[in-house]
C-alpha positions in Angstrom: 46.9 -106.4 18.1 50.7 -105.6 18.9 50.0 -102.5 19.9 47.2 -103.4 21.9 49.0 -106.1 23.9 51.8 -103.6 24.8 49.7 -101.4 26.0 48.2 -103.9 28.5 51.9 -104.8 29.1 52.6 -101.4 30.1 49.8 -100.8 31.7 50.3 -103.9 34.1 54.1 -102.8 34.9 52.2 -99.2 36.2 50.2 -101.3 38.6 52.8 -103.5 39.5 55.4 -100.5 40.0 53.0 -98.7 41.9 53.3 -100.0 45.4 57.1 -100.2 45.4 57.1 -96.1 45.3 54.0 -96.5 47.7 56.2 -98.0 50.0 59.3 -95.5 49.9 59.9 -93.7 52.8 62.4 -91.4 52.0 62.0 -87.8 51.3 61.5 -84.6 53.6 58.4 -84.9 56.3 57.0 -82.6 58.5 56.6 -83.7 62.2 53.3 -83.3 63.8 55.2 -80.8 66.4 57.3 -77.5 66.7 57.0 -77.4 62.6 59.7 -79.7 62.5 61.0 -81.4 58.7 62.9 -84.7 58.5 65.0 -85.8 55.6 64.3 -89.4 55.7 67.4 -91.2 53.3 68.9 -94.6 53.1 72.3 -94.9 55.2 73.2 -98.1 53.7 70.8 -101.0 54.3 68.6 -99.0 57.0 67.0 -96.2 57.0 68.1 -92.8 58.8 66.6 -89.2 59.2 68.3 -85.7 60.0 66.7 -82.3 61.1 66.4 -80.7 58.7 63.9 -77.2 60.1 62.3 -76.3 63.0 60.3 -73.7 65.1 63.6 -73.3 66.9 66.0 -73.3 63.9 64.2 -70.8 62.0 64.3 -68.1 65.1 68.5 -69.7 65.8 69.9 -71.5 63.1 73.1 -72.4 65.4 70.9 -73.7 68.0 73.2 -77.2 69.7 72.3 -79.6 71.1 72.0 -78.5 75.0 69.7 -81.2 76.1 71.7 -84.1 75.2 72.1 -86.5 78.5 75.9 -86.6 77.1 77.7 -83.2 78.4 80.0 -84.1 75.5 77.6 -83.9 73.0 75.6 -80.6 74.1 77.8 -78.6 71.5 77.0 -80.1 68.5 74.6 -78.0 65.8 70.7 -79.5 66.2 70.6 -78.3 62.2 71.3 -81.6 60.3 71.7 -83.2 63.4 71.0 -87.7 62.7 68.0 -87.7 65.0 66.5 -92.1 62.9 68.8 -94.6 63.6 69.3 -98.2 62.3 65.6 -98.8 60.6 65.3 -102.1 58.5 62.3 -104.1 57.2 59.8 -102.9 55.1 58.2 -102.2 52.7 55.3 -100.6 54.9 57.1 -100.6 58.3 60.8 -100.1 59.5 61.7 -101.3 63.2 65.0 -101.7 65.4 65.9 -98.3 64.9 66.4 -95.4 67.7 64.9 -91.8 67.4 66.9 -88.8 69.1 64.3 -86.3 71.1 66.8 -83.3 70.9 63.8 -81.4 73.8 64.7 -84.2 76.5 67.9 -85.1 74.8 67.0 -88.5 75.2 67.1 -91.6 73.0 64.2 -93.9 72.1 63.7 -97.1 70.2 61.0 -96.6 67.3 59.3 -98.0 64.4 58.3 -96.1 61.3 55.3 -97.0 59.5 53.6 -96.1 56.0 50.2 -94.9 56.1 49.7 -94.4 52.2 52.1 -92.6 50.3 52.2 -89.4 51.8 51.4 -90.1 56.0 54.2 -91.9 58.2 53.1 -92.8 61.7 56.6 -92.8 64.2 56.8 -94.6 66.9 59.1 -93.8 70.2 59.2 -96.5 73.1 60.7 -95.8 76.3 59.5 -99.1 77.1 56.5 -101.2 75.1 53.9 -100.7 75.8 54.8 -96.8 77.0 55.3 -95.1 73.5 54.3 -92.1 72.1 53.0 -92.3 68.1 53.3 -88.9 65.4 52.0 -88.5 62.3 54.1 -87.2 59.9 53.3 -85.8 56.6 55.4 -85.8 53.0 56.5 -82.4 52.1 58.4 -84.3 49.1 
């Protein structure tokens, strides 16, 4: 009877535990364009994400940053570059953050958003309602 109930015990903590590491965004994800990965980690409360690989980095590893609307910046490597800002909420979507597009060298506000476990819909805004949305998928 012991045995049984702790079974049932353990059994109910699985479930329970199970959308908590539904809802975890970080890991490495694969953009929906230019083959692109994304280390997604926390940076203290919020979220952030650094490039990680790329069409582009794989042909140039020393690629910079020549887009970037800041002369100043247009030296720095795009290989680990901070490309998620500032993302708080959860635990199935993240807003108030900003996403770096190193091809216009332009900034965006964003949301991130779970889609299951393994798919994470990112949201850019130049403006609502004009945003663009990519699917991203867990490599890890």
């Amino acid at each position: 009877m012991k045995s049984a109930f702790a079974a049932a015990l353990a059994g109910a903590a699985l479930v329970l535990a199970g959308p908590a590491l539904a809802a975890d965004p970080t890991g490495l994800w694969q953009t929906s364009t230019r083959s692109g990965q994304v280390e997604i980690t926390k940076c203290g409360p919020d979220l952030c994400g650094r490039l990680v690989s790329s069409e582009g980095l794989k042909a140039d590893p020393a690629l910079k940053d020549v887009n970037n609307a800041n002369p100043r910046l247009r030296d720095r490597a795009l290989k680990g570059l901070t490309i998620l800002t500032g993302f708080s909420g959860g635990p199935d979507a993240w807003t108030g953050g900003s996403i770096y597009n190193a091809e216009d060298g332009k900034t965006y506000s964003g949301t991130l958003t779970l889609d299951g476990t393994d798919t994470l819909k990112v949201k850019g805004c130049v403006i609502v309602p004009l945003c663009k949305t990519q699917t991203w998928t867990r490599l890890r």
